[in-house]
Backbone bond lengths (Angstrom), bond angles and torsions (degrees), N, CA, C in turn:
res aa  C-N    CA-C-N  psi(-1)  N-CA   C-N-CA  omega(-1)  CA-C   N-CA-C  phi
1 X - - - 1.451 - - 1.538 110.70 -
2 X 1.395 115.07 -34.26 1.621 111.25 -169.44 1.705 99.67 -77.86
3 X 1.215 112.28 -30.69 1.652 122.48 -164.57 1.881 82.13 -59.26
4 X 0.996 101.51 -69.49 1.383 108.39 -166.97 1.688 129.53 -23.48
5 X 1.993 87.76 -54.38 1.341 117.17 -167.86 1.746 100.58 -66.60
6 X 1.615 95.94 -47.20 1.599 101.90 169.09 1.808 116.26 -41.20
7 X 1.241 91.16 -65.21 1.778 90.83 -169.91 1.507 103.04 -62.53
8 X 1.105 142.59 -12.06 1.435 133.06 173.46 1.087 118.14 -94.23
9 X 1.676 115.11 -19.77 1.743 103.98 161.52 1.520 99.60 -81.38
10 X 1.445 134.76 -47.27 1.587 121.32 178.79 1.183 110.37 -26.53
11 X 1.781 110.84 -66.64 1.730 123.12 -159.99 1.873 101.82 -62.88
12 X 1.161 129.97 -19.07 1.850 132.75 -161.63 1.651 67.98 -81.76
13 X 1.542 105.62 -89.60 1.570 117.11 179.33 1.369 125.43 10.38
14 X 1.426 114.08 -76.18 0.958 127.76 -155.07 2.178 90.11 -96.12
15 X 0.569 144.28 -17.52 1.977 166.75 149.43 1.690 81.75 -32.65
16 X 1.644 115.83 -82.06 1.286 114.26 -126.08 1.789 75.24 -95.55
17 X 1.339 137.20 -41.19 1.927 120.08 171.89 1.298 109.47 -47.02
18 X 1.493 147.92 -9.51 1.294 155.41 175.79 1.789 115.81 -93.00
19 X 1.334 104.08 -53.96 1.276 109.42 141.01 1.590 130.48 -31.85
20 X 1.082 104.15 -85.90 1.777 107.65 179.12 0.848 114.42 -63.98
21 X 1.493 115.22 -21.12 1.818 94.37 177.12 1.625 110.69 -85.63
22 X 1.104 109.22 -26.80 1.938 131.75 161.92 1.600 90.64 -29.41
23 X 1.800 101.96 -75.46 1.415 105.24 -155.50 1.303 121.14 -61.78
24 X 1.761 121.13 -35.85 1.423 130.43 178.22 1.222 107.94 -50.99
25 X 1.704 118.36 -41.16 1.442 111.67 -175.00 1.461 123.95 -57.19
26 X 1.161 86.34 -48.66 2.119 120.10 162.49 1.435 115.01 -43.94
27 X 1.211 89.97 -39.14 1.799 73.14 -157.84 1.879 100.15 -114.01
28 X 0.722 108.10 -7.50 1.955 104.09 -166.65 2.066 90.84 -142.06
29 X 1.222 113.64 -14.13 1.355 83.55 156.30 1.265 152.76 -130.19
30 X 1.622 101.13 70.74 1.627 122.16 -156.47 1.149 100.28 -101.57
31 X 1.999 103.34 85.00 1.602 131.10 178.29 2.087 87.80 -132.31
32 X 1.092 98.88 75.94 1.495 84.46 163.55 2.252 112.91 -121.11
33 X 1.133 84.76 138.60 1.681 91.76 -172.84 1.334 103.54 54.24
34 X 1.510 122.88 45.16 1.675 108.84 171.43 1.706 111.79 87.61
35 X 1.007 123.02 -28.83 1.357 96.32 155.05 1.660 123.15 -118.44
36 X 1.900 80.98 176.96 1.552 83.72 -160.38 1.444 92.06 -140.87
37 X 1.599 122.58 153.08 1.039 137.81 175.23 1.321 108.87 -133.78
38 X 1.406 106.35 170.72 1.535 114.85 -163.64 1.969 94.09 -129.07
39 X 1.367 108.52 147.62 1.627 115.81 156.74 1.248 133.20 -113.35
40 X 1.257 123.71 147.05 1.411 128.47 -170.99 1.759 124.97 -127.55
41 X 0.758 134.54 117.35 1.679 134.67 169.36 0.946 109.45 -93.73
42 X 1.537 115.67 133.18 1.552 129.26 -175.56 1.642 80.66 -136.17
43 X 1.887 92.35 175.42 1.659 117.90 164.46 1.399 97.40 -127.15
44 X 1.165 124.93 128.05 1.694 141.02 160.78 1.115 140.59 -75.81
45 X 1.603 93.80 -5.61 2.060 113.84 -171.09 1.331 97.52 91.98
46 X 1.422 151.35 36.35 1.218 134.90 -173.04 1.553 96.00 170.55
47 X 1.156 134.97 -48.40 1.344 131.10 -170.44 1.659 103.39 -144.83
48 X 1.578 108.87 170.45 1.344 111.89 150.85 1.639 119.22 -88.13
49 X 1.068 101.06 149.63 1.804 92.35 -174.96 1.888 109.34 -113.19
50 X 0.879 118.48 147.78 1.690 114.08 -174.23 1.536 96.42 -120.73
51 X 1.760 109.23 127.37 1.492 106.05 168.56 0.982 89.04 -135.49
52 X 1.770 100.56 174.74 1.497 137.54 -178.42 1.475 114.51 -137.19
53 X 1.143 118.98 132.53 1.150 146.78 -170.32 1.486 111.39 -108.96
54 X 1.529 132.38 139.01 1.242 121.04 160.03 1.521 95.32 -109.50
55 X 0.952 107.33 158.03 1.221 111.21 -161.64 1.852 112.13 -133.66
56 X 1.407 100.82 -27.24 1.376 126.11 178.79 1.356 146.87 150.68
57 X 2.055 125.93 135.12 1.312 130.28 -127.44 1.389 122.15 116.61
58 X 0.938 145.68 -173.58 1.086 137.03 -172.19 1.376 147.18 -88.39
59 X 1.146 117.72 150.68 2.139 94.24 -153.90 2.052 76.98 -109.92
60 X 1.467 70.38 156.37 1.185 162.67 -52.38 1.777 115.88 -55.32
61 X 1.367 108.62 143.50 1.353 120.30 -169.18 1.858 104.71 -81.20
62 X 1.043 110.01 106.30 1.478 114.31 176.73 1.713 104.74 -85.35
63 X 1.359 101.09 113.15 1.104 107.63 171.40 1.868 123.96 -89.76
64 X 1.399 129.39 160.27 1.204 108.75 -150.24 2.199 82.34 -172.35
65 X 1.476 107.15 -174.75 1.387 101.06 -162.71 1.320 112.81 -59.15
66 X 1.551 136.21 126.13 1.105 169.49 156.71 1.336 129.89 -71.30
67 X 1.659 118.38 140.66 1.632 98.89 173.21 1.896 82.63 -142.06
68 X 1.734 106.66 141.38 1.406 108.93 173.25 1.698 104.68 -130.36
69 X 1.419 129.47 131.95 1.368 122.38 -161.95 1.225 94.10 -128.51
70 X 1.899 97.17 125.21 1.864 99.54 -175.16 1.465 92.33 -107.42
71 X 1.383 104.20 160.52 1.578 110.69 173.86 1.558 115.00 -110.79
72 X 1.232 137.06 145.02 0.867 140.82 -168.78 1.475 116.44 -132.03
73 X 1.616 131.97 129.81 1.540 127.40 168.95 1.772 110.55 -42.84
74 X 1.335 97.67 130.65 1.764 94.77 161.37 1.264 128.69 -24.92
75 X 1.247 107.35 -55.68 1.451 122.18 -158.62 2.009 94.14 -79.05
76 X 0.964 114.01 4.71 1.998 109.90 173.56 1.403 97.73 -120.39
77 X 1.463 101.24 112.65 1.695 124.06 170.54 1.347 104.27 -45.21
78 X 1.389 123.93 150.41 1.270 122.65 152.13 1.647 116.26 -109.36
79 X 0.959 88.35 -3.26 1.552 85.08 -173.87 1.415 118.22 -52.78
80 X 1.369 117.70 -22.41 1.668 124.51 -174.73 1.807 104.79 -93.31
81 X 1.317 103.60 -6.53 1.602 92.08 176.76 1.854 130.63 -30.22
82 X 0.838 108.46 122.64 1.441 96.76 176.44 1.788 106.08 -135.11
83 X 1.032 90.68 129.13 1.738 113.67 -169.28 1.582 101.26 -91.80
84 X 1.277 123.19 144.82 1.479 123.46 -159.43 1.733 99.57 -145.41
85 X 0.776 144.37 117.22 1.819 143.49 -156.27 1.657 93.57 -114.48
86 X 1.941 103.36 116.03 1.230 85.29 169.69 1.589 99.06 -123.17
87 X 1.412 116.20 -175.09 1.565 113.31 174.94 1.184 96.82 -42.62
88 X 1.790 99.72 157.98 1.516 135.17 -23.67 2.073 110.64 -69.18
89 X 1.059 116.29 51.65 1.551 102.78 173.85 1.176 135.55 -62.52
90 X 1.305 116.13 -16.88 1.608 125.84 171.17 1.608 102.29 63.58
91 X 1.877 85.36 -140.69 1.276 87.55 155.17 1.682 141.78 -108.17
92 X 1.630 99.06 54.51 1.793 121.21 -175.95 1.035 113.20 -140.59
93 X 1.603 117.08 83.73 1.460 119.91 168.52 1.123 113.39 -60.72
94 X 1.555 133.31 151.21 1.535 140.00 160.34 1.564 107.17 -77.49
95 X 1.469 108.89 144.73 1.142 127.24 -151.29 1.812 112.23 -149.81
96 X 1.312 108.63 111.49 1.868 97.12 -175.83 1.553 106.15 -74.90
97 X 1.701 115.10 102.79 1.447 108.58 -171.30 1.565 115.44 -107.44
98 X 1.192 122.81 9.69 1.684 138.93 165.44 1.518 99.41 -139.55
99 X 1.653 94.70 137.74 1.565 110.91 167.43 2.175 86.50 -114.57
100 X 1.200 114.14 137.23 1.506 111.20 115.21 1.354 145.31 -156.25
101 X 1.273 101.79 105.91 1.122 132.48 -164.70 1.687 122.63 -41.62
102 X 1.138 127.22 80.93 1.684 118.75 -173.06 1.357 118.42 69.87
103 X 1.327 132.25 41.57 1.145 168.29 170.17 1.958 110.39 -34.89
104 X 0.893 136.65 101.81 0.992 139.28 -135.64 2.520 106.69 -69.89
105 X 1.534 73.70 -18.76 1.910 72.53 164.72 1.349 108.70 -121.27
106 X 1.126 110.85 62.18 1.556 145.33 170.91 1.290 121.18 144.43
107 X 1.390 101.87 89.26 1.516 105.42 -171.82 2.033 101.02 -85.36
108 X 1.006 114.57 -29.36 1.715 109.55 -167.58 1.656 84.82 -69.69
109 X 0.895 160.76 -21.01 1.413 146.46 177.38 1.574 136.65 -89.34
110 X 0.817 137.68 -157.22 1.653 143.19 -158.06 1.676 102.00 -175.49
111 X 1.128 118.06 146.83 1.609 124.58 -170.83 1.221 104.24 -154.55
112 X 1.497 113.32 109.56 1.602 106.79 176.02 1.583 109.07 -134.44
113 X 1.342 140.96 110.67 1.084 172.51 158.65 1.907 104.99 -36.56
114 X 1.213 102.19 75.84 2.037 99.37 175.97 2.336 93.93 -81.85
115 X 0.719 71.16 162.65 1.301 87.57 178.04 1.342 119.55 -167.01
116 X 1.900 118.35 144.67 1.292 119.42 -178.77 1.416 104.92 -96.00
117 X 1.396 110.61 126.86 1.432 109.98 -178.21 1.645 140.13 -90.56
118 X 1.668 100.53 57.14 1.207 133.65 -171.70 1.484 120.70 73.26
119 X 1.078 111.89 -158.33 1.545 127.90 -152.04 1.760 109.50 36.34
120 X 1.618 107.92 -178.28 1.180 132.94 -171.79 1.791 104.33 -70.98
121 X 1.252 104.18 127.99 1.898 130.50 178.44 1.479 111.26 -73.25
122 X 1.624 103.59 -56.61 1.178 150.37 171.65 1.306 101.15 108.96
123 X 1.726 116.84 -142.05 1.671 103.16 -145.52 1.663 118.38 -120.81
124 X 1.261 110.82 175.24 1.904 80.71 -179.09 1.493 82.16 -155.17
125 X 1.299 128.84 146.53 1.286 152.46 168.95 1.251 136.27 -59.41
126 X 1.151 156.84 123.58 1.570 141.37 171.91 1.429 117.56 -44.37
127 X 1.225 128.15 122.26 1.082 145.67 173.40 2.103 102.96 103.11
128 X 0.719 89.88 0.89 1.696 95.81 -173.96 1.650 101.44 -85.41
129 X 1.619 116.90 146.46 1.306 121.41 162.16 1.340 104.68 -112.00
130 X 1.829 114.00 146.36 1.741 104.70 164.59 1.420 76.57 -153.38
131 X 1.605 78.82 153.20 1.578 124.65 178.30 1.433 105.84 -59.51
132 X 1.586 121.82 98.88 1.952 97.08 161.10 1.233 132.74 -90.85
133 X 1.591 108.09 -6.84 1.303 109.48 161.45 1.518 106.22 168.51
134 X 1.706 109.48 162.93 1.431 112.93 -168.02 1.375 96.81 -120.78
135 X 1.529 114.09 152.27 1.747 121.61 -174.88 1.504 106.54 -134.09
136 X 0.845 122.66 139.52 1.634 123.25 178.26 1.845 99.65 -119.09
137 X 1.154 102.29 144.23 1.674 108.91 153.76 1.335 142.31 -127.05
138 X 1.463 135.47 141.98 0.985 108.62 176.94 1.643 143.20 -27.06
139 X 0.978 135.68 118.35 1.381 138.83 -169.82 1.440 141.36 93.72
140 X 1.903 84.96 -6.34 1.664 114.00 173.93 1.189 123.61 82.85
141 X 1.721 156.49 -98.90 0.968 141.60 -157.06 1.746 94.11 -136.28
142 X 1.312 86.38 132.64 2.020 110.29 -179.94 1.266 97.25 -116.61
143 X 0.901 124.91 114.11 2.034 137.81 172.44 1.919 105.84 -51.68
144 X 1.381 100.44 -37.79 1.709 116.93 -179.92 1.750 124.21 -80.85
145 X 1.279 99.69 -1.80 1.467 105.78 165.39 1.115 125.55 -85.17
146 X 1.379 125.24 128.08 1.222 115.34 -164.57 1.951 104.12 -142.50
147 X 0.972 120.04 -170.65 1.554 130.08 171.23 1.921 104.18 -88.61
148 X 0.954 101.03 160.41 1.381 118.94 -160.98 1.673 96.63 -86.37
149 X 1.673 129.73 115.99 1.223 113.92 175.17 1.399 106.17 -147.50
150 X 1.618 113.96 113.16 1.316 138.58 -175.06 1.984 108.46 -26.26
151 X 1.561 85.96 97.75 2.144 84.22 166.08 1.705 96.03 120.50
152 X 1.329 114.76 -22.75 1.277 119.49 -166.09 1.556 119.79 -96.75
């Protein structure tokens, strides 16, 4: 029984270090060909809002399939997530395509993986912000939700 219990915390373990390291790449390191942009989570009175920033490299930044991973306290369900696609989505709505939920090498948290599900966004400029998408959750606004950032 312990052999067991062992290999299923290894296999979660080694699941959710594949994960985050997935997501860090995803989400904080959008340096490709020289540029780089930055992300942000806000609350609006109604939703959280997700932007992007270019920040610097070459204009214009063509954006294209994406993955951004917010974290959430245990105690806030995800099950009611609802993902909302605003410009530039083209043809790539954002989409919550991994839950994991209290994950055993971080159980006080929640990990959910939105992602744009390919093709062209279109483009956004240096110094420009755009909206990639808004998420609501059950119960409305958690002060402790935040964007997914490698170590934290």
């Amino acid at each position: 029984m312990i052999y067991y219990w062992n290999k299923y915390l290894n296999s979660a373990y080694n699941f959710m270090k594949n994960i985050l390291i997935l997501c860090f790449l995803s989400c904080f390191c959008w340096s490709v060909n020289g540029q780089d942009a930055g992300l942000s989570l806000s609350w609006n009175g109604a939703a959280y809002v997700v932007k992007m920033e270019v920040v610097s490299g070459a204009n214009p930044l063509l954006l294209g399939s994406s993955q951004v991973t917010i974290v959430t306290p245990a105690s806030v369900s995800t099950a009611g997530l609802v993902v909302n696609c605003i410009s530039p989505c083209g043809v790539s709505p954002w989409a919550a395509n991994t839950f994991v939920n209290a994950p055993p090498a971080a159980p006080g948290n929640n990990f959910v993986a939105i992602a744009s599900l390919g093709g062209n966004m279109g483009e956004v400029v240096n110094g420009a912000s755009v909206t990639l998408f808004t998420f609501t959750l059950t119960g409305g606004c958690d002060e402790n939700v935040r964007l997914f950032i490698n170590g934290n």
